[in-house]
N, C-alpha and C positions, 0 to 999 in steps of 0.2 A: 247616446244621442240625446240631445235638448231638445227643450220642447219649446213650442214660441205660446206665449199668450196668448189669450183670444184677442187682447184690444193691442197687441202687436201687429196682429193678423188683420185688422179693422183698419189701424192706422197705415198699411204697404195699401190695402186694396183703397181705403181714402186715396195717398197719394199718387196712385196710381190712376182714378178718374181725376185727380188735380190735373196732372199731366196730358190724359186724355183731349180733357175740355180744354187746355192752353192751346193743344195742337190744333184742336178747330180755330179756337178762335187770332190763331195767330198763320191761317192757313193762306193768306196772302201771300206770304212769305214762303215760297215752295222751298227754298234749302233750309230754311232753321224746321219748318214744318218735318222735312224727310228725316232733319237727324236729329229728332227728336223721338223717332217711333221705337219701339221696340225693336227688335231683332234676336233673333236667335242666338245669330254669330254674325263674324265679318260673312263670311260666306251668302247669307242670308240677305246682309245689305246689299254688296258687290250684287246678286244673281238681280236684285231688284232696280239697281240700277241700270242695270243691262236689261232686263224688261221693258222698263217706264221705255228708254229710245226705240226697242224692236218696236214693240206695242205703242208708237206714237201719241197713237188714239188718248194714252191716259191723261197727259195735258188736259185733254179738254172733257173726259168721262172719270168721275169719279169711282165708278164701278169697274169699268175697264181698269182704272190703276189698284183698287183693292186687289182686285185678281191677280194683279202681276204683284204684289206685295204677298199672295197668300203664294201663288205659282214659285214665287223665287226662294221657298222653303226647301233646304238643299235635300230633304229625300223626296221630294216631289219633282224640282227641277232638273235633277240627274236622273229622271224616268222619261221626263217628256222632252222630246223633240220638240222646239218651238217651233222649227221654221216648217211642220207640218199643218199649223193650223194658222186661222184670219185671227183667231180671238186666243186670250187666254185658257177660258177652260172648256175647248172646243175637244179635247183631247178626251173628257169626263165620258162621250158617247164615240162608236163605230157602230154605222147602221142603225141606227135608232134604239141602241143597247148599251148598256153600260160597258166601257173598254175596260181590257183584259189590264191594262198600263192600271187604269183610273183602281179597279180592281184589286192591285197585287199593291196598292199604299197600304198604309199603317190605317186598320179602319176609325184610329181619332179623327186622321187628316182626313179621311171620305165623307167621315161626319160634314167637317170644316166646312168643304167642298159643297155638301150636300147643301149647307144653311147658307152660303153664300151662292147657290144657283137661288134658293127659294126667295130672293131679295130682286131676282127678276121672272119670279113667279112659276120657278121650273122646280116640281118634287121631284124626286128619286128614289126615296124612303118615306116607308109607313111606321112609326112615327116618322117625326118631320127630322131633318138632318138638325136642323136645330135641338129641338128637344129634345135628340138621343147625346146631342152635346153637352147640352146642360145637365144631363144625366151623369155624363163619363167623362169630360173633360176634367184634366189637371189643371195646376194654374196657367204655368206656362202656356199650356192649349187656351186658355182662356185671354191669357194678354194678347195671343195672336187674333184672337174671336175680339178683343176690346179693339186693338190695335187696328182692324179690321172696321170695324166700325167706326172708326172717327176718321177712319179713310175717306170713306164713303161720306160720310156725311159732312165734310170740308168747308162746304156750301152752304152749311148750317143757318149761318148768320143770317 
Protein backbone atom coordinates (compact mmCIF):
# COMPACT_ATOMS: atom_id res chain seq x y z
CA UNK A 1 0.00 0.00 0.00
CA UNK A 2 1.28 3.76 -0.82
CA UNK A 3 1.68 6.19 1.16
CA UNK A 4 0.32 9.83 0.19
CA UNK A 5 2.56 12.84 1.19
CA UNK A 6 1.87 15.17 3.82
CA UNK A 7 1.63 18.27 1.19
CA UNK A 8 -0.64 15.79 -0.90
CA UNK A 9 -2.64 15.51 1.94
CA UNK A 10 -2.66 19.48 2.45
CA UNK A 11 -3.20 19.97 -1.15
CA UNK A 12 -6.98 17.45 -1.26
CA UNK A 13 -7.93 19.23 2.18
CA UNK A 14 -6.99 22.85 0.47
CA UNK A 15 -9.11 21.82 -2.39
CA UNK A 16 -11.55 20.57 -0.67
CA UNK A 17 -12.48 24.16 1.33
CA UNK A 18 -11.70 25.53 -2.41
CA UNK A 19 -14.83 23.87 -3.15
CA UNK A 20 -16.56 24.28 0.20
CA UNK A 21 -16.25 28.24 -0.06
CA UNK A 22 -17.55 28.16 -4.09
CA UNK A 23 -20.62 26.27 -2.78
CA UNK A 24 -21.34 29.16 -0.33
CA UNK A 25 -20.64 31.69 -2.34
CA UNK A 26 -22.43 30.41 -5.55
CA UNK A 27 -25.34 29.31 -3.08
CA UNK A 28 -27.93 31.44 -5.17
CA UNK A 29 -27.89 28.95 -7.50
CA UNK A 30 -29.56 25.93 -5.50
CA UNK A 31 -28.94 23.25 -8.45
CA UNK A 32 -25.22 23.98 -9.28
CA UNK A 33 -24.94 24.59 -5.39
CA UNK A 34 -26.67 20.64 -4.52
CA UNK A 35 -24.40 19.07 -7.18
CA UNK A 36 -21.63 20.26 -6.01
CA UNK A 37 -21.77 18.73 -2.38
CA UNK A 38 -20.16 15.80 -1.58
CA UNK A 39 -21.91 12.51 -1.35
CA UNK A 40 -21.30 9.37 -0.36
CA UNK A 41 -22.96 7.71 -3.20
CA UNK A 42 -25.78 8.06 -5.70
CA UNK A 43 -27.86 6.58 -2.96
CA UNK A 44 -26.92 9.44 -0.50
CA UNK A 45 -27.80 12.14 -3.31
CA UNK A 46 -31.20 10.36 -4.48
CA UNK A 47 -32.23 9.98 -0.25
CA UNK A 48 -31.52 13.91 -0.08
CA UNK A 49 -33.36 14.89 -2.73
CA UNK A 50 -36.31 13.15 -1.61
CA UNK A 51 -35.79 14.90 1.75
CA UNK A 52 -35.22 18.61 0.61
CA UNK A 53 -39.31 17.89 -0.99
CA UNK A 54 -40.74 15.81 2.18
CA UNK A 55 -39.04 18.36 4.52
CA UNK A 56 -40.23 21.40 2.56
CA UNK A 57 -39.20 23.53 5.18
CA UNK A 58 -35.44 23.26 3.83
CA UNK A 59 -35.90 25.97 0.99
CA UNK A 60 -36.17 28.27 3.34
CA UNK A 61 -34.12 26.80 6.74
CA UNK A 62 -30.70 26.31 6.20
CA UNK A 63 -30.59 23.99 9.18
CA UNK A 64 -33.50 22.02 8.31
CA UNK A 65 -31.90 21.15 4.96
CA UNK A 66 -28.33 20.23 6.51
CA UNK A 67 -30.34 17.83 8.42
CA UNK A 68 -31.92 16.22 5.56
CA UNK A 69 -28.32 16.16 3.81
CA UNK A 70 -26.77 14.56 7.00
CA UNK A 71 -30.50 12.30 7.40
CA UNK A 72 -30.29 11.12 3.79
CA UNK A 73 -26.93 9.12 4.65
CA UNK A 74 -28.06 5.60 3.42
CA UNK A 75 -27.40 3.73 7.05
CA UNK A 76 -29.08 6.38 8.78
CA UNK A 77 -31.94 6.89 6.24
CA UNK A 78 -32.83 3.11 5.97
CA UNK A 79 -33.37 3.19 10.04
CA UNK A 80 -35.59 6.15 10.06
CA UNK A 81 -39.04 6.28 9.13
CA UNK A 82 -39.47 9.88 7.92
CA UNK A 83 -43.07 10.14 7.76
CA UNK A 84 -42.96 9.56 11.63
CA UNK A 85 -41.56 12.84 12.56
CA UNK A 86 -42.27 17.06 11.72
CA UNK A 87 -38.47 17.60 11.45
CA UNK A 88 -35.59 15.75 10.44
CA UNK A 89 -33.82 14.73 13.43
CA UNK A 90 -36.95 14.36 15.62
CA UNK A 91 -36.28 10.81 15.48
CA UNK A 92 -32.62 11.47 17.67
CA UNK A 93 -35.28 11.36 21.18
CA UNK A 94 -38.54 9.06 22.35
CA UNK A 95 -39.76 10.45 25.51
CA UNK A 96 -37.30 12.77 26.25
CA UNK A 97 -34.42 9.91 25.75
CA UNK A 98 -32.24 9.11 23.42
CA UNK A 99 -34.06 6.47 20.73
CA UNK A 100 -33.23 3.00 20.52
CA UNK A 101 -33.21 3.75 16.28
CA UNK A 102 -30.83 6.99 17.05
CA UNK A 103 -28.94 4.39 19.38
CA UNK A 104 -28.15 1.33 17.24
CA UNK A 105 -26.31 3.98 14.29
CA UNK A 106 -22.74 3.67 13.62
CA UNK A 107 -21.66 5.75 16.99
CA UNK A 108 -19.32 8.27 14.14
CA UNK A 109 -22.77 9.17 12.72
CA UNK A 110 -24.24 9.82 16.57
CA UNK A 111 -21.35 11.79 16.84
CA UNK A 112 -22.40 13.70 13.58
CA UNK A 113 -25.79 13.92 14.75
CA UNK A 114 -24.81 14.98 18.10
CA UNK A 115 -22.65 18.29 16.63
CA UNK A 116 -25.35 19.03 14.46
CA UNK A 117 -28.18 19.16 17.16
CA UNK A 118 -25.47 21.37 19.27
CA UNK A 119 -25.73 24.12 16.28
CA UNK A 120 -29.35 24.51 17.69
CA UNK A 121 -28.05 24.47 21.02
CA UNK A 122 -29.21 20.85 22.04
CA UNK A 123 -26.29 18.52 23.80
CA UNK A 124 -26.51 14.93 24.06
CA UNK A 125 -22.91 13.99 24.95
CA UNK A 126 -20.30 15.07 27.54
CA UNK A 127 -17.91 15.70 25.59
CA UNK A 128 -19.60 17.62 23.05
CA UNK A 129 -20.68 15.41 19.84
CA UNK A 130 -18.57 17.80 18.19
CA UNK A 131 -15.34 17.33 19.91
CA UNK A 132 -15.69 13.57 20.27
CA UNK A 133 -15.76 14.02 16.29
CA UNK A 134 -12.93 15.93 15.92
CA UNK A 135 -11.52 13.33 18.01
CA UNK A 136 -12.68 10.06 15.91
CA UNK A 137 -13.71 11.13 12.60
CA UNK A 138 -12.19 9.76 9.34
CA UNK A 139 -11.94 11.88 6.36
CA UNK A 140 -14.75 10.96 4.78
CA UNK A 141 -16.82 11.58 8.30
CA UNK A 142 -15.30 14.80 8.04
CA UNK A 143 -16.24 15.96 4.31
CA UNK A 144 -19.76 15.12 5.47
CA UNK A 145 -19.03 17.44 8.93
CA UNK A 146 -17.40 20.14 6.08
CA UNK A 147 -20.17 19.42 3.71
CA UNK A 148 -22.51 20.05 6.42
CA UNK A 149 -21.27 23.14 7.23
CA UNK A 150 -21.39 25.10 4.09
CA UNK A 151 -24.92 23.86 4.23
CA UNK A 152 -25.81 25.55 6.81
CA UNK A 153 -24.01 28.48 6.31
CA UNK A 154 -25.43 29.10 2.47
CA UNK A 155 -26.35 32.53 3.85
CA UNK A 156 -23.04 33.42 4.50
CA UNK A 157 -22.62 36.25 2.16
Amino acid sequence: MSQRKTYEKYEQISHMFDRLEDQIVHAGDLEYFRSKFFYLDEEHHQNYESLRLYYHQSDDSPVIDGACYVLAIPEIFNVVNIFDYEVPLDFVFDDGHLSDTFKSLNVYYQYLIAAILEVSEIKIFEPSGYSLGMTNWNITQMKIFWQYTAIIRKNAL
